[in-house]
N, C-alpha and C positions, 0 to 999 in steps of 0.2 A: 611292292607287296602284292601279292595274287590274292583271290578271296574265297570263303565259302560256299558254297552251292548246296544250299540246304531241304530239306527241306522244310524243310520248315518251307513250310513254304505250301504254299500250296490252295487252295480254294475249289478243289478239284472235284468233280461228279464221276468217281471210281463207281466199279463192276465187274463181276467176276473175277475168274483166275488169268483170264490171257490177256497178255499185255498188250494194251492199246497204244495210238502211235504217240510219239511225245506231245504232249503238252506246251506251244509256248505261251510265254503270256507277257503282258509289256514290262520291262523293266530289265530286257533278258535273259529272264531264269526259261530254263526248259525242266520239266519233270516229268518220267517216265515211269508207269508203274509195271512194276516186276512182275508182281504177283501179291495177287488180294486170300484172304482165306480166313476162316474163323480162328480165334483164339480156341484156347482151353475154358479162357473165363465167357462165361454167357453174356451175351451181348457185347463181347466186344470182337472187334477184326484185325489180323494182324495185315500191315499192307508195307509191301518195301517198294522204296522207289529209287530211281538213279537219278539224281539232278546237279545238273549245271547250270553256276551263275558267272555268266559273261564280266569280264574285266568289268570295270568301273558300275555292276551294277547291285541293286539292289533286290530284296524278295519283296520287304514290305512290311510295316507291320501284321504282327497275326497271333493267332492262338490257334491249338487244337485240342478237341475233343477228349485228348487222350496223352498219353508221354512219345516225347519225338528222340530216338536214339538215333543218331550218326557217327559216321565214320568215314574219314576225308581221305579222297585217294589221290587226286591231286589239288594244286596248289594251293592258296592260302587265302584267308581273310576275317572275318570279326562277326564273332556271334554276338548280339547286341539283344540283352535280357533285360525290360525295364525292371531297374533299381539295384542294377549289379551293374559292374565295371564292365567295359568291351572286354572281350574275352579272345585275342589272336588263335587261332585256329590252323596249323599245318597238317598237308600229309601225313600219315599214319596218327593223326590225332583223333579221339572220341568225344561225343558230348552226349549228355541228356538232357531236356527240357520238359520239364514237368506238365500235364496236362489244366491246359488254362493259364498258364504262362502268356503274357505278352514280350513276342521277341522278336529279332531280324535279322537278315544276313547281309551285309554288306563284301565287295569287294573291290577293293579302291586300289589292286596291282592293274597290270597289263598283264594278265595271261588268266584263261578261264579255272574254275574252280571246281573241283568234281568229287561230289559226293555219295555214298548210300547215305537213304535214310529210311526207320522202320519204326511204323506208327501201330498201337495198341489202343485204337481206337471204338469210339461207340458209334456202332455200323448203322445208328439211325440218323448219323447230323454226317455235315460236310465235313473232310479231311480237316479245312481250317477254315481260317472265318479271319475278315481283314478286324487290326485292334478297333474297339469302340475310342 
């Protein structure tokens, strides 16, 4: 089984519109942002990112500021929501994670996981924040 590459994920110090180089960070997720930019709603910022989470690994626990929608382009793995069931996750599959959610992405195949993900966040706190 491949896994997730979410973001969720994330702890990231974002800026402007041009997309900075990826991000790795231990555990190996790589997250890359696309493109940052104000919502419609005041005070918050829309930011999409492309992230890959490496075979056998993990994001982390986390929360963010705001709701996390993905959309998995390759392979597979387990969107993990404290106090819901692991959730299998394949290509062409969608999720949303509600803002202040504690969740995580594991993927425990042999083959990377590749996803978008697009945050609706409040542009005065970090993307995510690891769980209390």
């Amino acid at each position: 089984m491949r896994s997730l590459s979410l973001v969720c994920l994330l702890g990231l110090a974002l800026g402007g519109c041009a997309a900075p180089p990826p991000s790795p960070s231990a555990g190996g997720i790589v997250r890359t942002q696309v493109h940052r930019a104000a919502s419609s709603v005041p005070g918050l910022d829309a930011v999409v990112m492309r992230v890959e989470l490496a075979a056998g690994a993990r994001a982390g626990r986390h929360t963010h500021p705001g709701d996390e929608i993905g959309y998995v382009l390759e392979g597979e793995g387990q969107l993990l929501v404290d106090g819901a069931a692991p959730r299998l996750l394949r290509a062409g599959d969608a999720f949303v994670v509600p803002a202040g959610v504690v969740h995580d992405a594991h993927n425990p195949g042999g083959a990377a996981m590749r996803l978008v993900g697009v945050f609706v966040v409040d542009k005065t706190k970090p993307l995510a924040a690891p769980a209390q």
